[in-house]
C-alpha positions as CSV (number, residue, x, y, z in Angstrom):
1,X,90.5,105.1,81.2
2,X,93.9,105.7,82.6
3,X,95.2,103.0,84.9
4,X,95.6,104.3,88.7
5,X,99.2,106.1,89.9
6,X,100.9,105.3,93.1
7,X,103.5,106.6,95.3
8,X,104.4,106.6,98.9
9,X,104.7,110.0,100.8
10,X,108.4,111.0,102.2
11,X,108.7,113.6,105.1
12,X,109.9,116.2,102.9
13,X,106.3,116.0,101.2
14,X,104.3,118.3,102.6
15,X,107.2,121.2,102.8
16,X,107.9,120.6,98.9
17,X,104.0,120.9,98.0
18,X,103.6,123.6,100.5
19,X,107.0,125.5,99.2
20,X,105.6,125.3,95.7
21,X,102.6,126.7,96.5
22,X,103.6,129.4,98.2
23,X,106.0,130.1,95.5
24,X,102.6,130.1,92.6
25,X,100.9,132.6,94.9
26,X,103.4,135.0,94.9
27,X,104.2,134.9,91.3
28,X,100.7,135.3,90.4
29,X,99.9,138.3,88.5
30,X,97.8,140.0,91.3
31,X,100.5,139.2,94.1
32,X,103.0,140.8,91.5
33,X,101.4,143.5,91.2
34,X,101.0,144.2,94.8
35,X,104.7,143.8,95.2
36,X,105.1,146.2,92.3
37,X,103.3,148.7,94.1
38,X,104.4,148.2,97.6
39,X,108.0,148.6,96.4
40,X,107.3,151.8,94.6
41,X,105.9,153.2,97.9
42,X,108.8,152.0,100.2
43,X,110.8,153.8,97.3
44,X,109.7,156.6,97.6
45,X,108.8,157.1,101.2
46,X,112.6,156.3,101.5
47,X,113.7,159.0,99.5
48,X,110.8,161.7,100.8
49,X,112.2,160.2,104.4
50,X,115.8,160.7,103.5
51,X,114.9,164.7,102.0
52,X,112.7,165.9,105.1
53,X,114.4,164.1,107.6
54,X,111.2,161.9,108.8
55,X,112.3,158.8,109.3
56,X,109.1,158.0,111.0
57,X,107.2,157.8,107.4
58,X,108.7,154.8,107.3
59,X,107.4,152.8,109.8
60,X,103.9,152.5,108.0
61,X,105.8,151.1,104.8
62,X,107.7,148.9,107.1
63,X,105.3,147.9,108.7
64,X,103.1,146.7,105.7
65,X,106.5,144.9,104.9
66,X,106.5,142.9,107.6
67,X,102.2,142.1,107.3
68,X,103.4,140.7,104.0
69,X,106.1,138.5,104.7
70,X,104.0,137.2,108.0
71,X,101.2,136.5,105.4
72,X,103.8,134.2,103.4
73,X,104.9,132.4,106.5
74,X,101.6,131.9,107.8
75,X,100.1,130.4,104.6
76,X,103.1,128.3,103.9
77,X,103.2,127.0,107.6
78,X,98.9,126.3,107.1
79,X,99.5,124.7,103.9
80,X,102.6,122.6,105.1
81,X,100.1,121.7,108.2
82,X,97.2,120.7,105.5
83,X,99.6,118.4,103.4
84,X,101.2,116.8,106.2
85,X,97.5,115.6,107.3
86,X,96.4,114.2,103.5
87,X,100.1,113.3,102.8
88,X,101.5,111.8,106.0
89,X,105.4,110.2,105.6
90,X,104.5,106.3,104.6
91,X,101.2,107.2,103.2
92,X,100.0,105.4,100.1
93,X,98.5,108.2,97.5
94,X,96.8,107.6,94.4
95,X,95.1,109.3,91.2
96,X,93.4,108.7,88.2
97,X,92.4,110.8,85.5
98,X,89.6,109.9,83.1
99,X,87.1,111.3,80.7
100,X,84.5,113.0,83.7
101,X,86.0,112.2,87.4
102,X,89.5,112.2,88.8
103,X,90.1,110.4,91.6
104,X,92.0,110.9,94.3
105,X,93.5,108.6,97.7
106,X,95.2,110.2,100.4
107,X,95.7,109.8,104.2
108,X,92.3,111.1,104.7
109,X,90.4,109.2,102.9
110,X,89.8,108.8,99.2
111,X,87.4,112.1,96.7
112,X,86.5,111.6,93.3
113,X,85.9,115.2,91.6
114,X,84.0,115.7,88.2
115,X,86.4,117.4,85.5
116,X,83.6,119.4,84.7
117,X,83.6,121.0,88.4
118,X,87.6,122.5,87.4
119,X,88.0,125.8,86.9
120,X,91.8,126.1,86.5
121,X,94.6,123.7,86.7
122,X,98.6,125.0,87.4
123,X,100.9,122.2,86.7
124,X,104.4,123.0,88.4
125,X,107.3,120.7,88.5
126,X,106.0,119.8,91.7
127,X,102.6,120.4,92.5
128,X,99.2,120.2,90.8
129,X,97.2,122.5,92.0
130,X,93.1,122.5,90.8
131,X,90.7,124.9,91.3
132,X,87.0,124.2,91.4
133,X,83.8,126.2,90.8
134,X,82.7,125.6,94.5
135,X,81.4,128.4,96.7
136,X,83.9,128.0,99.5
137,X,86.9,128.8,96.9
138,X,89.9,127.5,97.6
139,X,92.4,124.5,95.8
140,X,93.1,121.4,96.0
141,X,97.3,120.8,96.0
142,X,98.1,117.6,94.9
143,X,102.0,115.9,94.4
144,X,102.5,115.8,90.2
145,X,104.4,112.6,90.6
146,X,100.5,111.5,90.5
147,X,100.1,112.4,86.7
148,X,101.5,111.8,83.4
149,X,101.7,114.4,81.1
150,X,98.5,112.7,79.5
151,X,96.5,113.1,82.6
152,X,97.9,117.4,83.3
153,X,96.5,117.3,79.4
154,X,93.3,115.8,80.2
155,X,92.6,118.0,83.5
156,X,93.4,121.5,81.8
157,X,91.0,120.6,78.6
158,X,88.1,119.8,80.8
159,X,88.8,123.2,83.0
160,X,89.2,125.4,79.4
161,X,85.9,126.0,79.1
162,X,85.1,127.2,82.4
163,X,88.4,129.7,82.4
164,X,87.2,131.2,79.1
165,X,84.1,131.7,80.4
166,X,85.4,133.6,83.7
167,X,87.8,136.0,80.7
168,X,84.4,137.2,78.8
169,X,83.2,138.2,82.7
């Protein structure tokens, strides 16, 4: 058993966790993809625009432009809101990893999570952020300061299983 991590939350927190979030979503393979596509369109509606005349063919692409970048604001600004609620400036947080549960202390209370429930885990150089096999979806970002290298290890052998079972799918 690992012993348990502390650290106290700053103000810039909840911004950091939500930047880096943010920032794994759109560099996902699926949200790359999407870009990919959506620039190749705005491409070439530009130039069909630009060799009829018909600026107006723009304004669909545009306006999908915009859609997107609202969607990025808006789930940074929900996350940021989310994060500032579990990880309040002054806030004492804690983790620990162990063979079957990790175990996690926030502002809100404290959660313990069985390893085996992980489907994926995404260390960044500043976020952890778990998924689970639960119906409603969704992750769980937590600050990496809360884990060594030896509990990131631990967490992404007990979700292997479970993400080579979703590849065979």
């Amino acid at each position: 058993m690992t012993e348990t991590r502390f650290i106290i939350a700053d103000d810039r927190m909840p911004s950091r966790l939500a930047g880096a979030y943010v920032k794994w979503q759109l560099t996902r393979p699926s949200s790359v993809v999407l870009f990919s596509v959506v620039s190749a369109l705005t491409l070439g509606a530009s130039v069909f625009a630009a060799i009829t005349g018909n600026a107006t063919l723009l304004l669909p692409i545009l306006l999908w432009l915009v859609v997107m970048s609202l969607f990025a604001v808006l789930t940074f600004t929900m996350v940021r809101a989310s994060c500032r609620s579990a990880y309040p400036p002054g806030a004492d947080l804690g983790a620990r990893v162990n063979d079957e549960t990790l175990w996690v202390q926030s502002a809100t209370g404290t959660s313990e999570l069985r390893l085996s429930a992980l489907t994926k885990v995404f260390d960044r150089p500043a976020v952890v952020i778990l998924k689970t096999s639960s119906l409603a979806g969704g992750a769980t970002i937590l600050p990496r300061e809360l884990f060594t290298d030896e509990d990131i290890a631990r967490l992404q052998a007990a979700a292997a299983p479970a993400a080579q079972l979703s590849r065979r799918r």
